[in-house]
C-alpha positions in Angstrom: 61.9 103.9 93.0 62.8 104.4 89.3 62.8 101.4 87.1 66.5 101.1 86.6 67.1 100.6 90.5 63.7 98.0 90.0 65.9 96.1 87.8 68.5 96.9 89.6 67.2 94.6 92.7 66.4 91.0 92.2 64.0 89.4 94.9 64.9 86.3 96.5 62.9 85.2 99.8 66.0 84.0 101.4 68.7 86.2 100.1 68.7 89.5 100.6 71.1 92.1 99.1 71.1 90.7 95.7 71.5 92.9 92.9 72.5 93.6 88.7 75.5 96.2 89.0 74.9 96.9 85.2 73.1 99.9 84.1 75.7 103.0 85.6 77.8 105.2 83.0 81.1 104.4 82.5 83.8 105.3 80.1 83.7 107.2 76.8 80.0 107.1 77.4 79.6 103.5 77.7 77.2 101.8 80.1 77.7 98.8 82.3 76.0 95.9 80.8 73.1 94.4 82.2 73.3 90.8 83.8 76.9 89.8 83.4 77.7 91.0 87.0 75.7 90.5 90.0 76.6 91.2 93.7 75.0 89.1 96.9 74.8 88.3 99.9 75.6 84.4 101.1 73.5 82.2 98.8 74.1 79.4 101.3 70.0 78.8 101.7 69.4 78.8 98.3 66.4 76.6 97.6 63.1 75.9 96.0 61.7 79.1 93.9 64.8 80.5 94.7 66.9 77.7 93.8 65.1 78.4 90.3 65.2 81.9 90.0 69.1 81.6 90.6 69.3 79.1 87.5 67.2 81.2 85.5 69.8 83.9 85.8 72.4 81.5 83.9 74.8 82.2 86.2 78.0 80.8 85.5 80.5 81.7 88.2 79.9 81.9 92.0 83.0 83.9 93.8 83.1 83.3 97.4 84.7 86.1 99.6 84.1 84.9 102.9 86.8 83.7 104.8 87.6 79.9 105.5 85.6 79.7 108.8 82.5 81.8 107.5 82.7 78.9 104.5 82.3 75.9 107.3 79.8 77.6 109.3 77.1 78.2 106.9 77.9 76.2 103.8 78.4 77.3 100.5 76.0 77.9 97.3 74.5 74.6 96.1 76.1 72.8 93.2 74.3 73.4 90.0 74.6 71.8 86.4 77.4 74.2 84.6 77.9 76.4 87.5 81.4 77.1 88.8 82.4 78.0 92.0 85.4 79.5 93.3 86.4 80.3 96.8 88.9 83.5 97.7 89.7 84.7 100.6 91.1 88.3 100.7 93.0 87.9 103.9 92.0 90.8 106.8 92.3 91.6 110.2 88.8 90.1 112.1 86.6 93.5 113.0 86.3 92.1 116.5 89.9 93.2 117.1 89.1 96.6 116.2 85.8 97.0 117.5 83.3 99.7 116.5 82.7 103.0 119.4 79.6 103.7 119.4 78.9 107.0 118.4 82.0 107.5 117.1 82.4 108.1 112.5 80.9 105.0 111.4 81.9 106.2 107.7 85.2 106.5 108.9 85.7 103.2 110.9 84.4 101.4 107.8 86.6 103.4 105.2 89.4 102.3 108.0 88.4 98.7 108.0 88.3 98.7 103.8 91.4 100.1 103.8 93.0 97.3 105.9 91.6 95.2 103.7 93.1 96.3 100.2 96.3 96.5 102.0 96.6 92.5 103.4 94.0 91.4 100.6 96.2 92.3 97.6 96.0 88.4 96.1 92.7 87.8 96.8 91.5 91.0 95.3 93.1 90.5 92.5 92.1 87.6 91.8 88.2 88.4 92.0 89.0 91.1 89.5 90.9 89.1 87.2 88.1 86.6 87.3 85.6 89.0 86.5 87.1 90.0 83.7 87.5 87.2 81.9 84.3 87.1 79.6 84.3 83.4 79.6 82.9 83.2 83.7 80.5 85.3 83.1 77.8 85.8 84.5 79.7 86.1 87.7 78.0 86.4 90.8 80.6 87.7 93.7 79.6 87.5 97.7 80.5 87.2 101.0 78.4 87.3 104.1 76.1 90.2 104.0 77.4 91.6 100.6 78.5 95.0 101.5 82.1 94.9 102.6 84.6 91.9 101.0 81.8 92.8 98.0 81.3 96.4 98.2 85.2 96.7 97.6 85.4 93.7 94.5 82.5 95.8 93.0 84.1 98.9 93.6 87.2 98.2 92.4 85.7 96.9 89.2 83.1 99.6 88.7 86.0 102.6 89.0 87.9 100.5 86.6 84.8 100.8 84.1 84.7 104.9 84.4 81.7 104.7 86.6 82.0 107.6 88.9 82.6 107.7 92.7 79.2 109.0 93.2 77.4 106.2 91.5 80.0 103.5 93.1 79.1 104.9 96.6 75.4 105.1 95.8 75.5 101.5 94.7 77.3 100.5 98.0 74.4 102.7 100.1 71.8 100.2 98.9 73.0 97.4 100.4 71.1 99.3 103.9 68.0 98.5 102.4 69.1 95.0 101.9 70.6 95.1 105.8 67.0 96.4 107.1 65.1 93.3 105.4 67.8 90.4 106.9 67.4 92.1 110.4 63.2 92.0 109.7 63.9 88.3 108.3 66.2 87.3 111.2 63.8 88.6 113.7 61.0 87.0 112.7 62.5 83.3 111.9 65.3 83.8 114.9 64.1 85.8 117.8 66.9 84.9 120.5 69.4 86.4 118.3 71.0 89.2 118.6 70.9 92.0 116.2 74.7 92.6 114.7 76.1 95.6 115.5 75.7 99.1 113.4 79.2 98.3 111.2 77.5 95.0 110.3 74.3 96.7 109.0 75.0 99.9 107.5 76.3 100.9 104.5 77.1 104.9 104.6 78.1 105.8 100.7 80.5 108.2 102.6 82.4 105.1 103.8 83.0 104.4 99.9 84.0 107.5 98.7 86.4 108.1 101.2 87.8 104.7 100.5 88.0 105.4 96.9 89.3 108.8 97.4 92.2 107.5 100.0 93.1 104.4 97.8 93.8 107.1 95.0 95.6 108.9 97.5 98.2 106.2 97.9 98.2 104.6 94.5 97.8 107.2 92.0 94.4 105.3 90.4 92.5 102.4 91.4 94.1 100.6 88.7 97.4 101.8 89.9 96.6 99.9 92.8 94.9 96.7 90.6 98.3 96.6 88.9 100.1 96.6 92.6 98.1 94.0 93.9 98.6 91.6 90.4 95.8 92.4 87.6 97.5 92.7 84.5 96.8 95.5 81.8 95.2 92.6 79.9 92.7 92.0 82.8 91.9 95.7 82.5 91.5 95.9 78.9 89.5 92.6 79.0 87.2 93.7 81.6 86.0 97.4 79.8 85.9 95.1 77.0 83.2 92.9 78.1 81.4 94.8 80.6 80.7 97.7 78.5 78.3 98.2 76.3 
């Protein structure tokens, strides 16, 4: 492991998929600036060291993907002096009504499911986006339940806007396996009658991104051809090379 992808990874006991997106080439030779933008998974059970290693990040803005009833099952990140916390929901069909065949293209059936996604979560994605790109919320921490899929898109989305290339975009997605691996070791080991999720749940196939990338292209010219559809303003894209590029 090189040292940008230690940086890269922040430790938490209790989180697990929690990581600096800064650090990738993007436009004109630009880089993505370090801590400004961090991706997770649910900090719901945020507490003691990690309660203060959270704080120590100065984290400003928590963005909540997860939808309404994910929200009342688990709770929510804990309220902290000067933090600011903002829950979107980027509407979606639930993946239980399309459920995974195993042994069938996991790559594709996620690419499928993203694609759903950007096409009934047009508000809400834009809204993440536009909130990330206003300088004044950052740092900006943006998460929903595992931190690969409502966040693999918001991150994607905002990366490609940046000029970071496909291939880094997908290789960011792919780490959140890693991440998957250590809450199924954690949730074995403090939970033992439950059930490991199934394979969409857990894995993270960079093929899946870069075919969602490649098709959103496909049908809106650009990814910020498709920003603009769903609401984000030219200002919002200016704004967010502007302050997330070195």
């Amino acid at each position: 492991m090189d040292a940008i992808e230690v940086n890269r990874r922040i430790p938490f006991s209790a989180m697990f998929n929690f990581r600096d997106v800064g650090g990738y080439s993007g436009h004109d030779g630009r880089t993505v600036r370090w801590g400004r933008l961090y991706r997770s998974d649910s900090p719901h059970r945020l507490d003691g060291a990690d309660r203060d290693a959270f704080v120590a990040l100065g984290i400003r803005t928590v963005i909540d993907l997860r939808r309404p009833s994910e929200v009342e099952r688990d709770g929510r990140v804990p309220e902290l002096d000067g933090l600011t916390y903002r829950h979107i929901h980027p509407e979606h069909t639930d993946w239980a009504q399309r459920r995974y065949e195993p042994g069938s293209n996991l790559a594709r059936y996620l690419a499928d499911r993203y694609a759903d996604l950007a096409q009934t979560g047009t508000a809400g994605l834009a809204e993440a986006v536009g909130l990330i790109a206003d300088s004044a919320t950052a740092p900006v921490v943006v998460h929903c339940v595992a931190g690969k899929d409502r966040t693999g898109i918001v991150c994607a989305l905002t990366l490609s806007v940046l000029g970071v290339s496909d291939a880094d975009i997908a290789e960011d997605y792919a780490l959140s396996s890693e991440a998957s691996a250590r809450f199924s070791a954690w949730l074995a080991a403090t939970a033992p009658q439950t059930e490991e999720p199934p394979p969409p749940f857990l894995a993270s196939p960079a093929e899946a991104m870069a075919l969602f990338l490649t098709e959103l292209r496909q049908g809106h010219g650009s990814v910020e051809g498709y920003l603009r559809h769903a609401g984000v303003t030219d200002d919002q894209l200016t704004a967010l090379r502007d302050h997330l590029l070195d």
